[in-house]
PDB file of N, CA, C and O in Angstrom:
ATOM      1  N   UNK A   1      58.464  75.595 -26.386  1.00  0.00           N
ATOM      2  CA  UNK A   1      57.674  74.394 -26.265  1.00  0.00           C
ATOM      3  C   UNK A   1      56.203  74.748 -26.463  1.00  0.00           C
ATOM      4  O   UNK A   1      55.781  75.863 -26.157  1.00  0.00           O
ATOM      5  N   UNK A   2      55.435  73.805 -26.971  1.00  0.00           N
ATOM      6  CA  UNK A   2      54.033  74.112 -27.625  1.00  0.00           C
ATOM      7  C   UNK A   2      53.526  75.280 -28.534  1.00  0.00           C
ATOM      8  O   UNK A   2      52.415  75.791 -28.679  1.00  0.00           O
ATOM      9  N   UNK A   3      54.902  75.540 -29.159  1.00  0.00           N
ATOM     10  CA  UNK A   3      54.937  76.636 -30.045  1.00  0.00           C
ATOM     11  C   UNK A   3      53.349  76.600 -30.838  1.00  0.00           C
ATOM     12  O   UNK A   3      52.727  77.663 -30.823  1.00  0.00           O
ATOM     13  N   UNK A   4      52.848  75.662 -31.369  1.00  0.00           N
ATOM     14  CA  UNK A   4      51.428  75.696 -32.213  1.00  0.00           C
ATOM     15  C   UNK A   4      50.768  75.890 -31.403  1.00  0.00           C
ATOM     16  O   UNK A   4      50.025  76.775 -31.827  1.00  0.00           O
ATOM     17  N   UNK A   5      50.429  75.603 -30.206  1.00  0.00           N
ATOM     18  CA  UNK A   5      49.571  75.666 -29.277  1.00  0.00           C
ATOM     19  C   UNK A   5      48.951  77.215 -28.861  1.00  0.00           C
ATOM     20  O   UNK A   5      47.835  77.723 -28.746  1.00  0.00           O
ATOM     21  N   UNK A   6      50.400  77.646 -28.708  1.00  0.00           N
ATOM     22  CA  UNK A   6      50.741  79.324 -28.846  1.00  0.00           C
ATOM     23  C   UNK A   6      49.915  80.222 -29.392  1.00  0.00           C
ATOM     24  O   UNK A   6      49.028  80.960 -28.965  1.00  0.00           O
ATOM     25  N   UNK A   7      50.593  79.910 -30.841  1.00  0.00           N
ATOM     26  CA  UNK A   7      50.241  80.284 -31.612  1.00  0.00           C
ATOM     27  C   UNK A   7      48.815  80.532 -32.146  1.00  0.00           C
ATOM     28  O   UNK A   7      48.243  81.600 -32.364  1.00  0.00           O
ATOM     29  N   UNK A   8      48.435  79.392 -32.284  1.00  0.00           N
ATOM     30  CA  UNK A   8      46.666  79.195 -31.861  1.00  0.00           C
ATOM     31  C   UNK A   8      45.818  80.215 -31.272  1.00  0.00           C
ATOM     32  O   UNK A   8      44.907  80.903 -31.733  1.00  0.00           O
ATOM     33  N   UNK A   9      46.639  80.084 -29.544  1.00  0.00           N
ATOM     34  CA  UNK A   9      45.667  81.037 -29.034  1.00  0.00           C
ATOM     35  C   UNK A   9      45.814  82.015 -29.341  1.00  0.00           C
ATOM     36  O   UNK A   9      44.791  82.682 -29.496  1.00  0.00           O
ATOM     37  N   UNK A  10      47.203  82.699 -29.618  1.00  0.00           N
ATOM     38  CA  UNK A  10      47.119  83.877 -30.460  1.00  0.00           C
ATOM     39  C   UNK A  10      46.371  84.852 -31.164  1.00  0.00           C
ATOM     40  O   UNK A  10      46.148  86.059 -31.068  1.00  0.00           O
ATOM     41  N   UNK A  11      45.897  83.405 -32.300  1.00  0.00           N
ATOM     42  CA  UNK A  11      45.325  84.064 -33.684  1.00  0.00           C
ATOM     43  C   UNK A  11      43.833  84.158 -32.927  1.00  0.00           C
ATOM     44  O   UNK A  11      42.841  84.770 -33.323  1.00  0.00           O
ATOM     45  N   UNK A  12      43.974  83.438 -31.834  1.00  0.00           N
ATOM     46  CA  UNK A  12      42.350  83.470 -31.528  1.00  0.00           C
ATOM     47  C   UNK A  12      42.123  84.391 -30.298  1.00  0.00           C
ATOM     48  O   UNK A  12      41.019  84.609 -29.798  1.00  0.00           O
ATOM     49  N   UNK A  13      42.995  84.768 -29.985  1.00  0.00           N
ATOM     50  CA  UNK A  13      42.647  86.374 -29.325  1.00  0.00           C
ATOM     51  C   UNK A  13      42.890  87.611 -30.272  1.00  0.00           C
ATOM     52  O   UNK A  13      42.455  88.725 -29.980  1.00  0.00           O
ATOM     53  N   UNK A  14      43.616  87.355 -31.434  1.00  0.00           N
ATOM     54  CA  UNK A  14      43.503  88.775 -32.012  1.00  0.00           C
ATOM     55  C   UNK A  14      42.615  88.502 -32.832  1.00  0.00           C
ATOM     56  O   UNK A  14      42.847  89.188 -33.827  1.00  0.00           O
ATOM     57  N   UNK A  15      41.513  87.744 -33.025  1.00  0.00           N
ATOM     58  CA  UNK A  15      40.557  87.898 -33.639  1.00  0.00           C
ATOM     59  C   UNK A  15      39.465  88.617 -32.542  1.00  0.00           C
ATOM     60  O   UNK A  15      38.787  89.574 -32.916  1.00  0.00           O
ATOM     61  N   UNK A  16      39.362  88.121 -31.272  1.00  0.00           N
ATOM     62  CA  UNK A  16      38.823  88.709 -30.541  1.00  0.00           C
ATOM     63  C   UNK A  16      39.157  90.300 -30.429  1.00  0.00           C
ATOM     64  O   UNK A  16      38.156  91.014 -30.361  1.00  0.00           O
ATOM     65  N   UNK A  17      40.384  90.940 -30.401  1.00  0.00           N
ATOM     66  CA  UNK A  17      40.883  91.994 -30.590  1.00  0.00           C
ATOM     67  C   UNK A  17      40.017  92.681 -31.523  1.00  0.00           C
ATOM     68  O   UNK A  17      39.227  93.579 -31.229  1.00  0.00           O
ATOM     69  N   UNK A  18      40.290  92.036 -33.041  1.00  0.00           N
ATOM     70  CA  UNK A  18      40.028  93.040 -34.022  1.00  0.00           C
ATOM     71  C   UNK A  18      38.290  93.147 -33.692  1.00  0.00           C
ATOM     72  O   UNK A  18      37.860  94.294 -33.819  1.00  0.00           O
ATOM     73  N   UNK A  19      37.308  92.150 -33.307  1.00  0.00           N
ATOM     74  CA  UNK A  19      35.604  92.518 -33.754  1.00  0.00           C
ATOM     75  C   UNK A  19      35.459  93.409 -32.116  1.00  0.00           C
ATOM     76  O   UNK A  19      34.610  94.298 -32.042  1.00  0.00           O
ATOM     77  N   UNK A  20      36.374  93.073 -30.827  1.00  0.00           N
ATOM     78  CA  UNK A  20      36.246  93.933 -29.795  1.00  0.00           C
ATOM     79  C   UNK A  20      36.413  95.529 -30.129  1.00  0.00           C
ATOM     80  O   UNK A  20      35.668  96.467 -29.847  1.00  0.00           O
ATOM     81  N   UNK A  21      38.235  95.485 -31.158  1.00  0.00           N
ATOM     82  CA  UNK A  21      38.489  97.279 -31.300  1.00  0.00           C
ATOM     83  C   UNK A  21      37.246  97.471 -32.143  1.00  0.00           C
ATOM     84  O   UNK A  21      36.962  98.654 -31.954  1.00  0.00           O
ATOM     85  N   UNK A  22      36.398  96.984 -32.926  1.00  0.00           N
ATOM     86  CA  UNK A  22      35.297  97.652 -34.088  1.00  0.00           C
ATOM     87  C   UNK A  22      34.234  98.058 -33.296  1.00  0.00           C
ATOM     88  O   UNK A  22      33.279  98.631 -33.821  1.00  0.00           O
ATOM     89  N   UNK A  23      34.263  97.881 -32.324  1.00  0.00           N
ATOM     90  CA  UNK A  23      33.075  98.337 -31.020  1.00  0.00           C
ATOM     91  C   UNK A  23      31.917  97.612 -31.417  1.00  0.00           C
ATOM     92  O   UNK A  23      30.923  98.103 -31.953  1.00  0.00           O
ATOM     93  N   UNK A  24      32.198  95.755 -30.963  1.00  0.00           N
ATOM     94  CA  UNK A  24      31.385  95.229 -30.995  1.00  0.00           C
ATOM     95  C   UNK A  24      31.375  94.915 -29.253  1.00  0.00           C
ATOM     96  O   UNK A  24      32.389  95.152 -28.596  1.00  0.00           O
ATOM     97  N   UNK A  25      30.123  94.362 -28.606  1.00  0.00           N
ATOM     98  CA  UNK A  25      29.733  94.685 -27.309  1.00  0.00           C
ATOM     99  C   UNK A  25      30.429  92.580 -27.160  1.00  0.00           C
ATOM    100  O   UNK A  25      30.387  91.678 -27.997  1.00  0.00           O
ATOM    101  N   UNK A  26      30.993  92.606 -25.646  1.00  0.00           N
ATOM    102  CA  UNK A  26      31.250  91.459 -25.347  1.00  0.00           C
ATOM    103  C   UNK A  26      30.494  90.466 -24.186  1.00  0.00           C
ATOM    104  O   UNK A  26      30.275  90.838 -23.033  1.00  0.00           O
ATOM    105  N   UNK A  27      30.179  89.274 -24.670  1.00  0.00           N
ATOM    106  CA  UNK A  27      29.425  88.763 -23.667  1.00  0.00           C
ATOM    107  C   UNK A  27      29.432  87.908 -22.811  1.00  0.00           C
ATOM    108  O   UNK A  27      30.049  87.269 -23.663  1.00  0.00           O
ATOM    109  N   UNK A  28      29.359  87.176 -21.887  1.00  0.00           N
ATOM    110  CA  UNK A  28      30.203  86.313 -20.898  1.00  0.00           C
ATOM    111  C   UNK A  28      30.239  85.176 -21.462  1.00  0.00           C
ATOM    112  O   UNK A  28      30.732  84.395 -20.648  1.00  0.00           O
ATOM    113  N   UNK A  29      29.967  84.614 -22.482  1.00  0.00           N
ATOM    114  CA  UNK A  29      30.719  83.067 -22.793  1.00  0.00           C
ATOM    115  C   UNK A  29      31.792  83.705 -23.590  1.00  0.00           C
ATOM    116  O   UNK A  29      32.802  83.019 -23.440  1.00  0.00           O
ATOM    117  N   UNK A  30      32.114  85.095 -24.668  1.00  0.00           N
ATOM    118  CA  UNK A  30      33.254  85.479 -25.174  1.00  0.00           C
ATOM    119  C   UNK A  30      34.245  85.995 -23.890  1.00  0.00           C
ATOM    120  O   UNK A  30      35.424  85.904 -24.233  1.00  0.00           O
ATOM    121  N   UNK A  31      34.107  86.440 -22.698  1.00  0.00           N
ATOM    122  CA  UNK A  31      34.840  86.530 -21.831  1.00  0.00           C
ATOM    123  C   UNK A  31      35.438  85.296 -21.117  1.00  0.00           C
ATOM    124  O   UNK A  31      36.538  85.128 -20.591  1.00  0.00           O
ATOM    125  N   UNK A  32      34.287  84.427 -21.274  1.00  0.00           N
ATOM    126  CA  UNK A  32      34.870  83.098 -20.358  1.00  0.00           C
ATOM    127  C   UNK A  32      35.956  82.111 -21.075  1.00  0.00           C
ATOM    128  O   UNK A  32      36.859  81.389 -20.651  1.00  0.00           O
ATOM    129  N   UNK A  33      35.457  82.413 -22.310  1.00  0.00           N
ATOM    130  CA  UNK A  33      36.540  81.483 -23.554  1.00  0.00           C
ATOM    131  C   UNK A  33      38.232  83.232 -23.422  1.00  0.00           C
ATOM    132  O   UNK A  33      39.381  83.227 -22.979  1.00  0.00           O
ATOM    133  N   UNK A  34      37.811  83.758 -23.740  1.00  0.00           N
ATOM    134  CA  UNK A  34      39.255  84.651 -23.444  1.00  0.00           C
ATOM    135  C   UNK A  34      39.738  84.665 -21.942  1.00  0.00           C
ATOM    136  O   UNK A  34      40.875  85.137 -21.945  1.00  0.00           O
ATOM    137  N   UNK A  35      39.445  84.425 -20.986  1.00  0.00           N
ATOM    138  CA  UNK A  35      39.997  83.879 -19.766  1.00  0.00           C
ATOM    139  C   UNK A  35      40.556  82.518 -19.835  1.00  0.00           C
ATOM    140  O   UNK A  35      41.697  82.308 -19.423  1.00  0.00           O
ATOM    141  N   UNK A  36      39.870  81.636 -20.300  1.00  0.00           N
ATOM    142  CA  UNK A  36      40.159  80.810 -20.738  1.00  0.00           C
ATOM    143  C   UNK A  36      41.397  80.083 -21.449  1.00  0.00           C
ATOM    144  O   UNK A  36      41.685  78.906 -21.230  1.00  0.00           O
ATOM    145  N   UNK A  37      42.150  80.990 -22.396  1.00  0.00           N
ATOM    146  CA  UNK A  37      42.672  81.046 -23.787  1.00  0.00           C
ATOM    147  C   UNK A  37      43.988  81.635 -22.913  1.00  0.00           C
ATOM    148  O   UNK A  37      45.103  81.121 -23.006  1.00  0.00           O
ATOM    149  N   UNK A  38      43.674  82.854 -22.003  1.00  0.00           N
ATOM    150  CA  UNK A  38      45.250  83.219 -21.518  1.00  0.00           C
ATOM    151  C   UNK A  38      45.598  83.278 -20.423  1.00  0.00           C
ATOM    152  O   UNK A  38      46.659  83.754 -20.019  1.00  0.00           O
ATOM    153  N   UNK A  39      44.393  82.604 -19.547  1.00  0.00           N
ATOM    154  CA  UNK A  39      45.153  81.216 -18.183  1.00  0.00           C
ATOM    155  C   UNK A  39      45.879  80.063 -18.940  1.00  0.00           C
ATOM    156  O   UNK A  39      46.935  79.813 -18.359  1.00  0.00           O
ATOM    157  N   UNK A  40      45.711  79.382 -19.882  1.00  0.00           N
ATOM    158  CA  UNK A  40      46.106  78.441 -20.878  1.00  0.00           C
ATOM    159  C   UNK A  40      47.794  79.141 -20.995  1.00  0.00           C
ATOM    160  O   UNK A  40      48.776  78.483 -20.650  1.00  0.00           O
ATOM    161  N   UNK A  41      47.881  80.418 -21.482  1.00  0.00           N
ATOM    162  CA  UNK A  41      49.311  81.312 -21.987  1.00  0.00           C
ATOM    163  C   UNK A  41      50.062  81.108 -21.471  1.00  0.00           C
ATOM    164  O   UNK A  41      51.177  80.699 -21.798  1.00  0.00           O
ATOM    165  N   UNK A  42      49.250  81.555 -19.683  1.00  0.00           N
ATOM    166  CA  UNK A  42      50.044  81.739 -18.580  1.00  0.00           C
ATOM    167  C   UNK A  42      50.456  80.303 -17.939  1.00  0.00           C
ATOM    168  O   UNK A  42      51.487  79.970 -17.355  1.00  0.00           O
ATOM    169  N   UNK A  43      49.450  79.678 -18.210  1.00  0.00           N
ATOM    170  CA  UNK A  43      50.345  78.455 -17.615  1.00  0.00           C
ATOM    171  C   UNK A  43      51.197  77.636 -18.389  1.00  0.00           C
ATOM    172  O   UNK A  43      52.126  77.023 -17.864  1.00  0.00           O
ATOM    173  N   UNK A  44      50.910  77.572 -19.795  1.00  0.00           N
ATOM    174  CA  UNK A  44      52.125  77.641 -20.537  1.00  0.00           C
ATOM    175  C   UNK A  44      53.464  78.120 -20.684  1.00  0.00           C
ATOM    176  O   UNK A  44      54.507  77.652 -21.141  1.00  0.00           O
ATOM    177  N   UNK A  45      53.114  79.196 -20.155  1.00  0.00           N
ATOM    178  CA  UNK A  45      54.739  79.747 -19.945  1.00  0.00           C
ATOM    179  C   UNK A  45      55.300  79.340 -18.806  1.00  0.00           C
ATOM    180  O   UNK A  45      56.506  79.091 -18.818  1.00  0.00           O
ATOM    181  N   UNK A  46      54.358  79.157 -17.308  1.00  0.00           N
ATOM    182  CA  UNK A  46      54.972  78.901 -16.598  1.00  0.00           C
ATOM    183  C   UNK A  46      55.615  77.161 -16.510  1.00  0.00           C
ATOM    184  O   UNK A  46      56.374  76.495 -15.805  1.00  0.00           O
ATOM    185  N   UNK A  47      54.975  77.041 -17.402  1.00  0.00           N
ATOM    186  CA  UNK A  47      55.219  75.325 -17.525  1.00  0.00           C
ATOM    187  C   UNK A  47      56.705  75.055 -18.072  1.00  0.00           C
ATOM    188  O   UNK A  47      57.618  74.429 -17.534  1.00  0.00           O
ATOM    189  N   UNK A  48      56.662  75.766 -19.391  1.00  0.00           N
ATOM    190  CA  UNK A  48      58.308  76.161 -19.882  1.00  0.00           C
ATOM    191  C   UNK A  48      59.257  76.785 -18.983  1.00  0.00           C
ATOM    192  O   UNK A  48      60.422  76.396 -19.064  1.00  0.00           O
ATOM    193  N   UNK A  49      58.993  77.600 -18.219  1.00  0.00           N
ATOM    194  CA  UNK A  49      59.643  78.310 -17.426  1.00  0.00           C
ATOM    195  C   UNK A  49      60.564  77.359 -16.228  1.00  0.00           C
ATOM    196  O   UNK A  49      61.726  77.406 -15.822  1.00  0.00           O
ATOM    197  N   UNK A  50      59.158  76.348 -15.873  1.00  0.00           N
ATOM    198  CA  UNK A  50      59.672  75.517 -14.849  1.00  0.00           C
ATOM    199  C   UNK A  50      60.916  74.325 -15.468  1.00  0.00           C
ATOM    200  O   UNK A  50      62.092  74.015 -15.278  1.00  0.00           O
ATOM    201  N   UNK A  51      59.941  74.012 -16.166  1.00  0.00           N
ATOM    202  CA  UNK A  51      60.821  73.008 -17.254  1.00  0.00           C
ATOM    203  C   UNK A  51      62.292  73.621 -17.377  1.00  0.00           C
ATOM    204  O   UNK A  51      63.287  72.979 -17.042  1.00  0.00           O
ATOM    205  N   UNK A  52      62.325  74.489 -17.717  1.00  0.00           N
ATOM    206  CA  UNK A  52      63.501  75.074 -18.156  1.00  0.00           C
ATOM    207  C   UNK A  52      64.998  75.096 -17.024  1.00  0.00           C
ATOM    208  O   UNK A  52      66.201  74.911 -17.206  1.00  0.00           O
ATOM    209  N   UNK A  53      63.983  75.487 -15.612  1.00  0.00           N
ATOM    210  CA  UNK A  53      65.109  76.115 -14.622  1.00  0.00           C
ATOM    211  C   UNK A  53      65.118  74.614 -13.496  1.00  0.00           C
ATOM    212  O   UNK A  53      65.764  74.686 -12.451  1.00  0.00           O
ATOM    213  N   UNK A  54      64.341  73.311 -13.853  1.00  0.00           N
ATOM    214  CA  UNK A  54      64.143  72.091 -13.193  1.00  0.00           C
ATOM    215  C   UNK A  54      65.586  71.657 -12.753  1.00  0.00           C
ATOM    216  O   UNK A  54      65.647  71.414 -11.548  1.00  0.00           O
ATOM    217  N   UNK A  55      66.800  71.496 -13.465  1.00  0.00           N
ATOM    218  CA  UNK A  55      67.975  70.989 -13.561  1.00  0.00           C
ATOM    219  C   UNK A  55      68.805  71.973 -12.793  1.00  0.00           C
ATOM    220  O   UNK A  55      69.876  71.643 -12.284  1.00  0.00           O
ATOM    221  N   UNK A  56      68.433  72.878 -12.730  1.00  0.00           N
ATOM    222  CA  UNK A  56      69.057  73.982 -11.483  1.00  0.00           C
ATOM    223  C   UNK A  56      68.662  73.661 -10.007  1.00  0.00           C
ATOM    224  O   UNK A  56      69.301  73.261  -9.034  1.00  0.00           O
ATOM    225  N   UNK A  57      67.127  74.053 -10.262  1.00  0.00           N
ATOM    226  CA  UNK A  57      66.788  73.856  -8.807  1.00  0.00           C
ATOM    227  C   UNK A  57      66.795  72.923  -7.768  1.00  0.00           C
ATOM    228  O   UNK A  57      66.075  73.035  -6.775  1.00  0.00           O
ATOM    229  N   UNK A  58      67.735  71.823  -7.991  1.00  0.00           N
ATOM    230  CA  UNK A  58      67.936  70.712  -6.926  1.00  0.00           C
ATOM    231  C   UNK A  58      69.412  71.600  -6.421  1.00  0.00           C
ATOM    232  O   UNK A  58      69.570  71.799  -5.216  1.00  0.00           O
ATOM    233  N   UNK A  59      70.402  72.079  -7.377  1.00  0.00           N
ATOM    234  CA  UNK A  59      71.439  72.253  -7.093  1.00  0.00           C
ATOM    235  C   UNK A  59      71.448  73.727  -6.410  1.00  0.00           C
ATOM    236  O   UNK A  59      72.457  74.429  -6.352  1.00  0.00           O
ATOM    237  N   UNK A  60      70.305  74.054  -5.955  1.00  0.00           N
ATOM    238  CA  UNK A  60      70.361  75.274  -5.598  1.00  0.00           C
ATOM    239  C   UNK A  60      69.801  74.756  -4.075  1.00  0.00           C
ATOM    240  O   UNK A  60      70.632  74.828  -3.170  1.00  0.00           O
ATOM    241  N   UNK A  61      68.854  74.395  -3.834  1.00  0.00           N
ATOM    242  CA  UNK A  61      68.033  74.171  -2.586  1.00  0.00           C
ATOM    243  C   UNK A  61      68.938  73.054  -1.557  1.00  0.00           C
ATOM    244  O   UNK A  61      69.042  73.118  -0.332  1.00  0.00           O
ATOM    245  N   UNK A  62      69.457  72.168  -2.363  1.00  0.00           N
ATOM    246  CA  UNK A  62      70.379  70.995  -1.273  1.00  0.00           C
ATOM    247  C   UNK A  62      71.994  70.854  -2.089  1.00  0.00           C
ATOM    248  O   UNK A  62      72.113  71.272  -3.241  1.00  0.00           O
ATOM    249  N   UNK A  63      72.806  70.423  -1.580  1.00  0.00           N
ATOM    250  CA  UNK A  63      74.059  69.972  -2.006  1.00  0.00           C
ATOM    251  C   UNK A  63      74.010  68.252  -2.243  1.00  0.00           C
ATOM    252  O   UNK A  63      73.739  67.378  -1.419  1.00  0.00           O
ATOM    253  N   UNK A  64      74.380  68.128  -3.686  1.00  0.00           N
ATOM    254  CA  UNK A  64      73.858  66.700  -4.713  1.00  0.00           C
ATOM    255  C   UNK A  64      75.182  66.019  -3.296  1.00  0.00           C
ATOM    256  O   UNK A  64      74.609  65.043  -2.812  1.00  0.00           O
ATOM    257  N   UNK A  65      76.418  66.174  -2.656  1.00  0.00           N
ATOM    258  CA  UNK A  65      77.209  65.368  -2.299  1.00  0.00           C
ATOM    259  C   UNK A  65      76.467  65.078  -0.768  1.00  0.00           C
ATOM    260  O   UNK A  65      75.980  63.984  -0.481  1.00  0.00           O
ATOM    261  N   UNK A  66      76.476  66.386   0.254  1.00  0.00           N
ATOM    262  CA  UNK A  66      75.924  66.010   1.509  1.00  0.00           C
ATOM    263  C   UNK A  66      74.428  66.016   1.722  1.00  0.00           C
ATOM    264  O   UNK A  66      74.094  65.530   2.803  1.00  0.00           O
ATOM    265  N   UNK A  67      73.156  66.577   0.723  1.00  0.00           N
ATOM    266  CA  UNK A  67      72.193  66.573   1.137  1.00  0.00           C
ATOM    267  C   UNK A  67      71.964  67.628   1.777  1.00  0.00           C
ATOM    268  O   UNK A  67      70.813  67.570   2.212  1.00  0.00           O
ATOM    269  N   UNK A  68      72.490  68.610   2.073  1.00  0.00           N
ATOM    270  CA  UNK A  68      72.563  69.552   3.111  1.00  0.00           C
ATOM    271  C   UNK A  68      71.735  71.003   2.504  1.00  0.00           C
ATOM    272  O   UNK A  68      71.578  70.979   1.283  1.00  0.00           O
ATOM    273  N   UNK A  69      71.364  71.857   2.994  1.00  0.00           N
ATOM    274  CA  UNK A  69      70.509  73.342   2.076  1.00  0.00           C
ATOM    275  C   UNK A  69      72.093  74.316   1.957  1.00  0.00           C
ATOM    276  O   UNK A  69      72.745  74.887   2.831  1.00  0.00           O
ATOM    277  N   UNK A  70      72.305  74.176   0.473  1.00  0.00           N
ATOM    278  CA  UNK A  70      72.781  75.601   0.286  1.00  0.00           C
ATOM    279  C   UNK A  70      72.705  76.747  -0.286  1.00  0.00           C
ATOM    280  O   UNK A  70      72.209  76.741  -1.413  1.00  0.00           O
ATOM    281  N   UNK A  71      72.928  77.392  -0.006  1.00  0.00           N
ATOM    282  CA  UNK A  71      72.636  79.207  -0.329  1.00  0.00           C
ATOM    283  C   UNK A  71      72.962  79.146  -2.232  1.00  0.00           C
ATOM    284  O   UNK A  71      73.702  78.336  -2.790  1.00  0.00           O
ATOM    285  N   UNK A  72      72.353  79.983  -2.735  1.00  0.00           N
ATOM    286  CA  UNK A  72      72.242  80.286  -4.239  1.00  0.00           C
ATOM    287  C   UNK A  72      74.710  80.253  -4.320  1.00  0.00           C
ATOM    288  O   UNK A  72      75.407  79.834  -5.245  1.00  0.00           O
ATOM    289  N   UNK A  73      75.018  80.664  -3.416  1.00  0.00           N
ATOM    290  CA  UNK A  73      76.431  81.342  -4.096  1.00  0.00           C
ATOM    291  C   UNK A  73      77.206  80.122  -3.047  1.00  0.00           C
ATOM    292  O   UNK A  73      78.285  80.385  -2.515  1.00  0.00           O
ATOM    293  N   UNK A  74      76.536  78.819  -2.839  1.00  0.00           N
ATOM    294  CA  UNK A  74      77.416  77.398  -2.573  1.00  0.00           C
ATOM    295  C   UNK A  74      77.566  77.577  -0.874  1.00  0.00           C
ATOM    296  O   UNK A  74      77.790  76.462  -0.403  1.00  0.00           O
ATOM    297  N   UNK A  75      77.530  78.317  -0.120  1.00  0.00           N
ATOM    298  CA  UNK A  75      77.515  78.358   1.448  1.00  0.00           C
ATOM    299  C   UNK A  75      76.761  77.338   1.790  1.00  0.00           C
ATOM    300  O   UNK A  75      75.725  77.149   1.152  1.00  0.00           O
ATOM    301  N   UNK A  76      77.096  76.523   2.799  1.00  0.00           N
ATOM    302  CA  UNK A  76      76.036  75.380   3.347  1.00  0.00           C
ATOM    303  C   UNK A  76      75.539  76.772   4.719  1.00  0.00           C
ATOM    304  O   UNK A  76      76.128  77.715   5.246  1.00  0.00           O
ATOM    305  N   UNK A  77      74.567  76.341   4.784  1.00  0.00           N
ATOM    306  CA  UNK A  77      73.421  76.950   5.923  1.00  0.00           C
ATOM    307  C   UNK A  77      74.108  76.183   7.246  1.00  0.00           C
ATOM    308  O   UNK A  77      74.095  76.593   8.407  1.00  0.00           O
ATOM    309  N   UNK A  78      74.752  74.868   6.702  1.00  0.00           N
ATOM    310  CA  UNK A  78      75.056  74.052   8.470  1.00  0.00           C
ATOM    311  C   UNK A  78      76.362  74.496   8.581  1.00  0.00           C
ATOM    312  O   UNK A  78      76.838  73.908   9.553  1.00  0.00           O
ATOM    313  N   UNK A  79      77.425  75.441   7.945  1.00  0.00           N
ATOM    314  CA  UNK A  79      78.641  75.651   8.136  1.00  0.00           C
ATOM    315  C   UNK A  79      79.162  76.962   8.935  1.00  0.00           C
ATOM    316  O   UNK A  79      80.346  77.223   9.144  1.00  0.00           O
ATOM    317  N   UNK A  80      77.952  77.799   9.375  1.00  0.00           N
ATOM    318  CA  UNK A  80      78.199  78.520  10.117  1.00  0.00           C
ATOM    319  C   UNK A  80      77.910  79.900   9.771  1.00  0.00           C
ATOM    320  O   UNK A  80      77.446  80.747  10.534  1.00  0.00           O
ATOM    321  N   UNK A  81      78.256  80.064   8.443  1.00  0.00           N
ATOM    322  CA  UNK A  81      78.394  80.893   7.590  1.00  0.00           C
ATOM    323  C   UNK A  81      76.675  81.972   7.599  1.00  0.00           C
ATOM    324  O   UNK A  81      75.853  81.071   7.766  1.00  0.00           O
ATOM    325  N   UNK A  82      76.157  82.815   7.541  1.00  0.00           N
ATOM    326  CA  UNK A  82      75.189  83.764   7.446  1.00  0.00           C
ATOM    327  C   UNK A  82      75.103  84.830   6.361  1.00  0.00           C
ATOM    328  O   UNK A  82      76.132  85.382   5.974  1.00  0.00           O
ATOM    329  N   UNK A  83      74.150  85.074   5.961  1.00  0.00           N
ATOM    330  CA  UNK A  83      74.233  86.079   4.680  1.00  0.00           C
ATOM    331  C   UNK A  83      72.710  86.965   5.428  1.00  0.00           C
ATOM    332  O   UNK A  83      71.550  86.676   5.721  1.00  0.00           O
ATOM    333  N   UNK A  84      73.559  88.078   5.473  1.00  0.00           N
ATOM    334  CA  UNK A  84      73.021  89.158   5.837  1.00  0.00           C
ATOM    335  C   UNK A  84      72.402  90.108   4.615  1.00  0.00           C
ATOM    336  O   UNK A  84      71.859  91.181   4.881  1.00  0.00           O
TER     337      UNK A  84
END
């Protein structure tokens, strides 16, 4: 998801890459735009990430029939049962 978006920042950090490896000196608005660019990455991925595992995580935290919290491997927490 936002594959161009990606991509983008990509090309626009390895441009930063290539004039940084030529030992050009960096200055805080080029640092603030590359912080910038891959907090953007990171929350991109985590955005997909979430997206991705959304349709799980109800069926993991409660049971869709009683409402109840159960364990990742289907144990209800109210049945007695303990995982050590």
């Amino acid at each position: 998801m936002f594959d161009g978006i990606c991509e983008a920042l990509h090309r626009e950090l390895e441009t930063f890459d290539e004039k940084f490896s030529n030992g050009a000196q960096m200055n805080a608005q080029e640092l603030d735009t590359i912080n910038k660019m891959t907090h953007a990455l990171k929350s991109l991925a985590t955005y997909d990430a979430m997206r991705g595992n959304s349709e799980d995580s109800y069926a993991r935290g409660r049971s869709r029939m009683t409402g109840r919290y159960i364990s990742r491997d289907g144990y209800s927490r109210d049945d007695g049962y303990r995982r050590y």
